[in-house]
NUPANU-669529 format. One record per residue: residue in one letter; x, z, y of N, C-alpha, C in turn; residue number from 1. Coordinates in pm, 1 decimal, always signed. Example, Ala and Ser with C-alpha at 12.3 -4.5 7.8 and 13.67 -1.06 7.14 Angstrom:
# NUPANU-669529
+--------+----------+----------+----------+----------+----------+----------+----------+----------+----------+-----+
: residu :      nc1 :      nc3 :      nc2 :     cac1 :     cac3 :     cac2 :      cc1 :      cc3 :      cc2 : num :
+--------+----------+----------+----------+----------+----------+----------+----------+----------+----------+-----+
:      A :  +1319.0 :   +780.0 :   -569.0 :  +1230.0 :   +780.0 :   -450.0 :  +1320.0 :   +780.0 :   -330.0 :   1 :
:      S :  +1285.0 :   +708.0 :   -225.0 :  +1367.0 :   +714.0 :   -106.0 :  +1290.0 :   +787.0 :     +3.0 :   2 :
+--------+----------+----------+----------+----------+----------+----------+----------+----------+----------+-----+
//
This chain:
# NUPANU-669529
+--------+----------+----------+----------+----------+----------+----------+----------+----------+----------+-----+
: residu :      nc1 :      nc3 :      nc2 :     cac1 :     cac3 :     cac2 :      cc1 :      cc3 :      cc2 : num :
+--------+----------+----------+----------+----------+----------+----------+----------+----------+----------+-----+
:      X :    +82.5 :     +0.0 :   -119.0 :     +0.0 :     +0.0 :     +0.0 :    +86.7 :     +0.0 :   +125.0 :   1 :
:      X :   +187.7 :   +115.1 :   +140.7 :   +230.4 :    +95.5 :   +239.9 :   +349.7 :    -64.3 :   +258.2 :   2 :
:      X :   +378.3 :    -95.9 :   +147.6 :   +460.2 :   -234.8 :   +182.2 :   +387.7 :   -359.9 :   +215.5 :   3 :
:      X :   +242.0 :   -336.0 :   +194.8 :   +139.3 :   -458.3 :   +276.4 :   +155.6 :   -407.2 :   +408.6 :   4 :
:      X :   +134.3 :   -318.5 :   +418.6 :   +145.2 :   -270.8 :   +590.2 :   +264.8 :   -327.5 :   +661.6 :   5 :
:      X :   +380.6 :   -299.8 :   +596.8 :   +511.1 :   -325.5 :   +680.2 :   +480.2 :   -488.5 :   +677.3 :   6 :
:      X :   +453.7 :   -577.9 :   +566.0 :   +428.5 :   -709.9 :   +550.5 :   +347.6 :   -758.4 :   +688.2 :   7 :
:      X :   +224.4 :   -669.4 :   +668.6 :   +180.3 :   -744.8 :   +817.1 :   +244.6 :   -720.3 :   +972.3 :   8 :
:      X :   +290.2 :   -595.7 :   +991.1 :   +378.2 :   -592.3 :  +1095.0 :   +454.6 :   -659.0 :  +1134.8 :   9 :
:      X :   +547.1 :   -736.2 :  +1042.2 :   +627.3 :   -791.1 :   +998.8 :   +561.7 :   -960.5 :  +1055.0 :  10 :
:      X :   +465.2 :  -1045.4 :  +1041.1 :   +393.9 :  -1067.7 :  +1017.2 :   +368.4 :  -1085.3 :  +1188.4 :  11 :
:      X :   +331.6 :  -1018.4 :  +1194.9 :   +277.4 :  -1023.7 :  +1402.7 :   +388.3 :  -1006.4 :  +1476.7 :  12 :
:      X :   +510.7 :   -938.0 :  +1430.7 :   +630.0 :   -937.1 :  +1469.6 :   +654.4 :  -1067.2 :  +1535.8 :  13 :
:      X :   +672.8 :  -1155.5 :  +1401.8 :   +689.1 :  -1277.0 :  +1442.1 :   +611.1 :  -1403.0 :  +1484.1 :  14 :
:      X :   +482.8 :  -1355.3 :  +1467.4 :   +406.7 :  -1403.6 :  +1580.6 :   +396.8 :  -1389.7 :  +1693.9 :  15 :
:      X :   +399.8 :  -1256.7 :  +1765.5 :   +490.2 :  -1263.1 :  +1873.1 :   +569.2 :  -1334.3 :  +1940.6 :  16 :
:      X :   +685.1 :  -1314.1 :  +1838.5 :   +845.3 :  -1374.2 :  +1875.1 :   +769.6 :  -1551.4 :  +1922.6 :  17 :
:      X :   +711.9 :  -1611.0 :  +1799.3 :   +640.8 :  -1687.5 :  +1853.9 :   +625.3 :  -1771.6 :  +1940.5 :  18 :
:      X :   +479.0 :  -1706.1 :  +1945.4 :   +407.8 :  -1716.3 :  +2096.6 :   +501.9 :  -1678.4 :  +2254.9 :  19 :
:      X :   +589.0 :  -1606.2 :  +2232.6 :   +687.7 :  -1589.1 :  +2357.9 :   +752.1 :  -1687.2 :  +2311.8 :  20 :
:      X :   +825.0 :  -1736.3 :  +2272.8 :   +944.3 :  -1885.7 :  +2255.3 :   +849.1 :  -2015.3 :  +2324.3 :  21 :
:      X :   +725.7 :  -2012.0 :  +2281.0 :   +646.3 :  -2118.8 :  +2348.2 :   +625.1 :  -2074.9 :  +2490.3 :  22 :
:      X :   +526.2 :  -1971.5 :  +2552.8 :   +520.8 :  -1889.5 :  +2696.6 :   +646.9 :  -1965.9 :  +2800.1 :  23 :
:      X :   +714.1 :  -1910.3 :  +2740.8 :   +834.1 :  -1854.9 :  +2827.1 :   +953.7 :  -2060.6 :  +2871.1 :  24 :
:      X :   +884.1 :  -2096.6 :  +2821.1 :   +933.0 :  -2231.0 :  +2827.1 :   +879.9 :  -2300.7 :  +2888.6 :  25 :
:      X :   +723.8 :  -2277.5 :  +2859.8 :   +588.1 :  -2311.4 :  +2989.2 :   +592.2 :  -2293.5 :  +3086.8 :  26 :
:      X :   +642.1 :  -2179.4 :  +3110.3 :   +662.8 :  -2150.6 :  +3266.6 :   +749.7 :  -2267.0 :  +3296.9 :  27 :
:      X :   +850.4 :  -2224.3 :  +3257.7 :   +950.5 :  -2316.8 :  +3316.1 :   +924.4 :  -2476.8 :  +3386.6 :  28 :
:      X :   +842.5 :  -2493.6 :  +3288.1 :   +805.0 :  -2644.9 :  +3311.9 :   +664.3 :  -2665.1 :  +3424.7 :  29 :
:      X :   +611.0 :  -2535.3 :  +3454.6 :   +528.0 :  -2557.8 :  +3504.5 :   +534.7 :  -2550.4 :  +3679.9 :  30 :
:      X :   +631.8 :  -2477.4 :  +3638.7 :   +766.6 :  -2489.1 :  +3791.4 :   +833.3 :  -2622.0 :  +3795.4 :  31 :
:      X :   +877.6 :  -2691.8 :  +3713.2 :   +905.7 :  -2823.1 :  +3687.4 :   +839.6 :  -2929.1 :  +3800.2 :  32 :
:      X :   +723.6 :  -2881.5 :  +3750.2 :   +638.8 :  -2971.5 :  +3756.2 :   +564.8 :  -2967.0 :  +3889.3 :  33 :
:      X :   +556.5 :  -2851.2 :  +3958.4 :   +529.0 :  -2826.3 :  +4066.1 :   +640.6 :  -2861.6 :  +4165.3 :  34 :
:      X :   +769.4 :  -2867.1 :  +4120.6 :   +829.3 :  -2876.5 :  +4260.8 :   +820.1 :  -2988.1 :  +4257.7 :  35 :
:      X :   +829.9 :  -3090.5 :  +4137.5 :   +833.8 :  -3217.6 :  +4134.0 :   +758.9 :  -3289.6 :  +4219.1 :  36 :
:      X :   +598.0 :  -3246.4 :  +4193.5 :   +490.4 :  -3298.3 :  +4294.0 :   +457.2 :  -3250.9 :  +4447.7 :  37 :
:      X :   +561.0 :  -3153.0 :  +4454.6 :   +582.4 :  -3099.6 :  +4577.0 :   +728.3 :  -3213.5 :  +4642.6 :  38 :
:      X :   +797.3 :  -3236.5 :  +4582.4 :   +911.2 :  -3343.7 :  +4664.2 :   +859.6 :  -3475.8 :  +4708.9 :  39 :
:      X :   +779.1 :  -3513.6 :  +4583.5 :   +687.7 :  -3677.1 :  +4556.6 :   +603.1 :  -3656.0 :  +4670.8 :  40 :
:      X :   +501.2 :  -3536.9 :  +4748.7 :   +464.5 :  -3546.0 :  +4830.3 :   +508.5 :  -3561.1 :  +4964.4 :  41 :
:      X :   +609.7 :  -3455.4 :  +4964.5 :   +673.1 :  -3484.0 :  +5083.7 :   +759.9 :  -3609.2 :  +5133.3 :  42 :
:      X :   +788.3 :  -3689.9 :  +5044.3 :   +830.4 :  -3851.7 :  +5063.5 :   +732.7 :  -3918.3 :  +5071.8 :  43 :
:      X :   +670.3 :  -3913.7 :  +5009.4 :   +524.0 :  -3971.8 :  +5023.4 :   +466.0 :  -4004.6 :  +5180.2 :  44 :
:      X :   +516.6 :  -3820.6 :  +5230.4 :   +431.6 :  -3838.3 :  +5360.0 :   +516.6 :  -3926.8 :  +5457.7 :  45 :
:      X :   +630.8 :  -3900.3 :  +5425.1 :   +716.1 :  -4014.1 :  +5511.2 :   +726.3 :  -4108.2 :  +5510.9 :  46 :
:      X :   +738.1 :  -4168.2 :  +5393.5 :   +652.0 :  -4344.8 :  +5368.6 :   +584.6 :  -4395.9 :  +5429.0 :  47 :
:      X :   +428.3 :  -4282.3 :  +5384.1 :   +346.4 :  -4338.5 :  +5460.4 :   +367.5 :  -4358.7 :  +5627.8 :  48 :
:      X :   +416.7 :  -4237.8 :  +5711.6 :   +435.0 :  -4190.1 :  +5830.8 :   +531.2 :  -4329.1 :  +5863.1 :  49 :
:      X :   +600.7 :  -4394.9 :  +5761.0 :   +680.3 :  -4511.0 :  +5866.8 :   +630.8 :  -4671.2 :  +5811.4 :  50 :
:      X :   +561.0 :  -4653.3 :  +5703.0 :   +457.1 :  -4754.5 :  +5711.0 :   +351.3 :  -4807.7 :  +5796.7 :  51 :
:      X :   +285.8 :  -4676.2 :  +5819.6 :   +163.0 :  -4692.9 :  +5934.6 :   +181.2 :  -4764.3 :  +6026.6 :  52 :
:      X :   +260.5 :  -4805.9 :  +6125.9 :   +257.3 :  -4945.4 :  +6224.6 :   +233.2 :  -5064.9 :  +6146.6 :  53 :
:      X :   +275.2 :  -5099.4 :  +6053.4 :   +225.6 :  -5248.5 :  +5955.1 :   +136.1 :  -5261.9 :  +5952.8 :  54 :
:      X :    +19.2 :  -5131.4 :  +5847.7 :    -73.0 :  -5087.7 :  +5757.9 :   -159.8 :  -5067.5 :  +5868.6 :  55 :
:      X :   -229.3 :  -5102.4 :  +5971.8 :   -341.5 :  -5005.1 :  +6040.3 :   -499.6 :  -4985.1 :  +5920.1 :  56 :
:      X :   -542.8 :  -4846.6 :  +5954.6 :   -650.8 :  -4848.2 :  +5825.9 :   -769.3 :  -4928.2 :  +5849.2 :  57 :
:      X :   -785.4 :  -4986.3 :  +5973.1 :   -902.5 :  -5094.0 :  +6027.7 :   -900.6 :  -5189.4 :  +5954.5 :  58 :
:      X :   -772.6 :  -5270.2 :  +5913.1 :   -714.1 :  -5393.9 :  +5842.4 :   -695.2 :  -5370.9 :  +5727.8 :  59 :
:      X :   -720.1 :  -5394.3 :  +5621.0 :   -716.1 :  -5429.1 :  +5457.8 :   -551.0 :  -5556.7 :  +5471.2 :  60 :
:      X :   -444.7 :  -5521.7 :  +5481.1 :   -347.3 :  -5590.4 :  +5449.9 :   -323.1 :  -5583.8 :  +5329.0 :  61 :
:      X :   -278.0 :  -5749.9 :  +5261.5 :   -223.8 :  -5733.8 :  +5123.0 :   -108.9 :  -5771.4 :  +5115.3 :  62 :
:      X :    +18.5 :  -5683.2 :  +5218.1 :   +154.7 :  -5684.6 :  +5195.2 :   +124.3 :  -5594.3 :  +5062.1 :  63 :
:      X :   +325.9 :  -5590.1 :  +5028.6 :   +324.3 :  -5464.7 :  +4962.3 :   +342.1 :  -5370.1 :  +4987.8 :  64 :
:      X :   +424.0 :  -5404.3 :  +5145.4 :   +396.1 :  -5273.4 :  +5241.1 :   +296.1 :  -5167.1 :  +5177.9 :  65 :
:      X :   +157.1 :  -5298.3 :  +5271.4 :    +36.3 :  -5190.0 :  +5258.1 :    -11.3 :  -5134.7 :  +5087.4 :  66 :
:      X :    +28.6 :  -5232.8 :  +5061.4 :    -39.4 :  -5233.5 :  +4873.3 :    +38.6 :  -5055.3 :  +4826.1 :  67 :
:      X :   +249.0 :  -5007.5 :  +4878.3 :   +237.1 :  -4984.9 :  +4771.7 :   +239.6 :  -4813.0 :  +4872.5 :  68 :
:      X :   +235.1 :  -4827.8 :  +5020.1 :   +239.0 :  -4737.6 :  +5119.3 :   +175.0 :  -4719.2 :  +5240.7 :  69 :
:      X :    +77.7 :  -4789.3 :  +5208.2 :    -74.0 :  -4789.4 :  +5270.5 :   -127.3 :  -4612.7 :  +5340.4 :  70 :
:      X :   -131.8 :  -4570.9 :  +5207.5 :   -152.1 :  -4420.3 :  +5205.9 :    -75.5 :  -4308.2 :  +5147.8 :  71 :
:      X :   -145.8 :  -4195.2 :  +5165.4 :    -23.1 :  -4082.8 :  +5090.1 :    -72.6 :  -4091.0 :  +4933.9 :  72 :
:      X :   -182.8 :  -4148.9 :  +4897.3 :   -175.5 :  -4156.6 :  +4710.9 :   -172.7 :  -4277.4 :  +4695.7 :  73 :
:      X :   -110.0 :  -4373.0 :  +4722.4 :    -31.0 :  -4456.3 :  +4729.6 :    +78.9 :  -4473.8 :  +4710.1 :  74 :
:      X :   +118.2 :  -4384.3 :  +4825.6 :   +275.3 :  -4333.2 :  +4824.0 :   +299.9 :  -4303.8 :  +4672.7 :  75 :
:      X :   +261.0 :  -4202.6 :  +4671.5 :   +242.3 :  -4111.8 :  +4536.9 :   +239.8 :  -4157.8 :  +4468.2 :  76 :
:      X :   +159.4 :  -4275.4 :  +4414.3 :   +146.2 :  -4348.6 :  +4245.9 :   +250.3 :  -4446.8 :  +4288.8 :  77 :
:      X :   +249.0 :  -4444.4 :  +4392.3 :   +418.2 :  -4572.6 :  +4334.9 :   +577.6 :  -4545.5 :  +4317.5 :  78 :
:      X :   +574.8 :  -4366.8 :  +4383.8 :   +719.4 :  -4279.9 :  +4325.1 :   +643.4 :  -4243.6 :  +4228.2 :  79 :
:      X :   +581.6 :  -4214.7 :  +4139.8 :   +477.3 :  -4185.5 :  +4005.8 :   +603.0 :  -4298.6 :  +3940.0 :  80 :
:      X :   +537.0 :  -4379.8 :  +3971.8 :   +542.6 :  -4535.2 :  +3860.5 :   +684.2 :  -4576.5 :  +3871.3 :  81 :
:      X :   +723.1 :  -4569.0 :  +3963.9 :   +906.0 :  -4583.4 :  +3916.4 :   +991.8 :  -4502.8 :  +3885.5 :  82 :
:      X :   +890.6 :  -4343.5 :  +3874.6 :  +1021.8 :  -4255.0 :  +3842.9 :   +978.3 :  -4246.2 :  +3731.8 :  83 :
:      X :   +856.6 :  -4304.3 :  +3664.7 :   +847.3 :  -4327.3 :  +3515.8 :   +851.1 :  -4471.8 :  +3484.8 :  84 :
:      X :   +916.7 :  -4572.9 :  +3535.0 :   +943.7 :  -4697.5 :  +3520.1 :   +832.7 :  -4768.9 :  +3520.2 :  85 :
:      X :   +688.8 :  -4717.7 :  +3583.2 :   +641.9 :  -4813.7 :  +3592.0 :   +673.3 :  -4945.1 :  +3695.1 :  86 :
:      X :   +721.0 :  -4920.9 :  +3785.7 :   +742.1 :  -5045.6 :  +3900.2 :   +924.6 :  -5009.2 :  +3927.2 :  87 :
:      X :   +948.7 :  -5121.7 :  +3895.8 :  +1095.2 :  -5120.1 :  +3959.7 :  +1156.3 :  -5078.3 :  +4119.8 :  88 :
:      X :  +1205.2 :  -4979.0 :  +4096.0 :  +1260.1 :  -4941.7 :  +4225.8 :  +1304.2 :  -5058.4 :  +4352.0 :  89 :
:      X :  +1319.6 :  -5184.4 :  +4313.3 :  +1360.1 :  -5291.3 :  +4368.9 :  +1235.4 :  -5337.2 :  +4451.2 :  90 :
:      X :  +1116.6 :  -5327.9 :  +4374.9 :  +1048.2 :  -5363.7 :  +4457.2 :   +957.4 :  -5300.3 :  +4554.9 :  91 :
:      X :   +976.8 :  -5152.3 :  +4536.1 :   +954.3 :  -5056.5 :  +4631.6 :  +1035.9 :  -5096.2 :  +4753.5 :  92 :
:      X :  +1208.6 :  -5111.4 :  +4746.1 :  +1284.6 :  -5085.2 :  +4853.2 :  +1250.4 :  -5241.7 :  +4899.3 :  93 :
:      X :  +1213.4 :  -5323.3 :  +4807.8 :  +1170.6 :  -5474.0 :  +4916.1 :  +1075.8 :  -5469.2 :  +5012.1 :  94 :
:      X :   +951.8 :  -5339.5 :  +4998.2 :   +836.8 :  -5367.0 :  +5047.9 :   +856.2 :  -5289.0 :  +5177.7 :  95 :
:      X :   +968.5 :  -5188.1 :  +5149.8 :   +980.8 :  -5088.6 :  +5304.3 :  +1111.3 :  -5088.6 :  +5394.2 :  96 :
:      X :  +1217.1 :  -5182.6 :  +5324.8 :  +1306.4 :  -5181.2 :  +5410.1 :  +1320.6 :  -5275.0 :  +5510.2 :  97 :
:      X :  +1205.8 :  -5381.2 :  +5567.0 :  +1189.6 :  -5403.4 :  +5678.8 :  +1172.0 :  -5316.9 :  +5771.1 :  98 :
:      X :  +1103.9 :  -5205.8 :  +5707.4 :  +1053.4 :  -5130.7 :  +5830.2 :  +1152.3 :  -4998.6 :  +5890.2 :  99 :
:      X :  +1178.6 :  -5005.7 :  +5987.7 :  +1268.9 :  -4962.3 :  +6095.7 :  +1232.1 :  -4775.9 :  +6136.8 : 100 :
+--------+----------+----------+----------+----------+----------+----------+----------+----------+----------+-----+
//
């Protein structure tokens, strides 16, 4: 009897151990992940902020200017998409380095 007991202790012990090895890694990433979308924004806003003379929001332009920095979730899905390869960085820096 008493060696089922120690068995289950034993048992949640390492369930525990566990569940903290997973926790404790989460965090981490969830800080990750926050500053991440905290930097992506703040470029974002500057994008947009030196786009806006091209882009006015009255006008529907179909540069890529406006297409890929039109707006701030704009901004956003297009450092999204090349810092996960969706759009080549090349053609980001084609669409904004006219602008001054």
């Amino acid at each position: 009897r008493q060696v089922k007991v120690l068995i289950r202790f034993s048992f949640f012990r390492e369930l525990g151990i566990l569940i903290s090895s997973i926790t404790k890694p989460a965090r981490t990433i969830v800080w990750i992940i926050a500053i991440d979308v905290g930097l992506i924004y703040a470029v974002s806003l500057l994008l947009t902020q030196a786009a806006m003379d091209e882009c006015p929001m009255e006008l529907k332009s179909d540069s890529a200017l406006c297409q890929y920095f039109g707006t701030v979730t704009d901004s956003m899905i297009s450092l999204y998409q090349a810092t996960f390869f969706g759009i080549l960085w090349g053609k980001l820096y084609n669409a904004i380095a006219h602008v001054h």
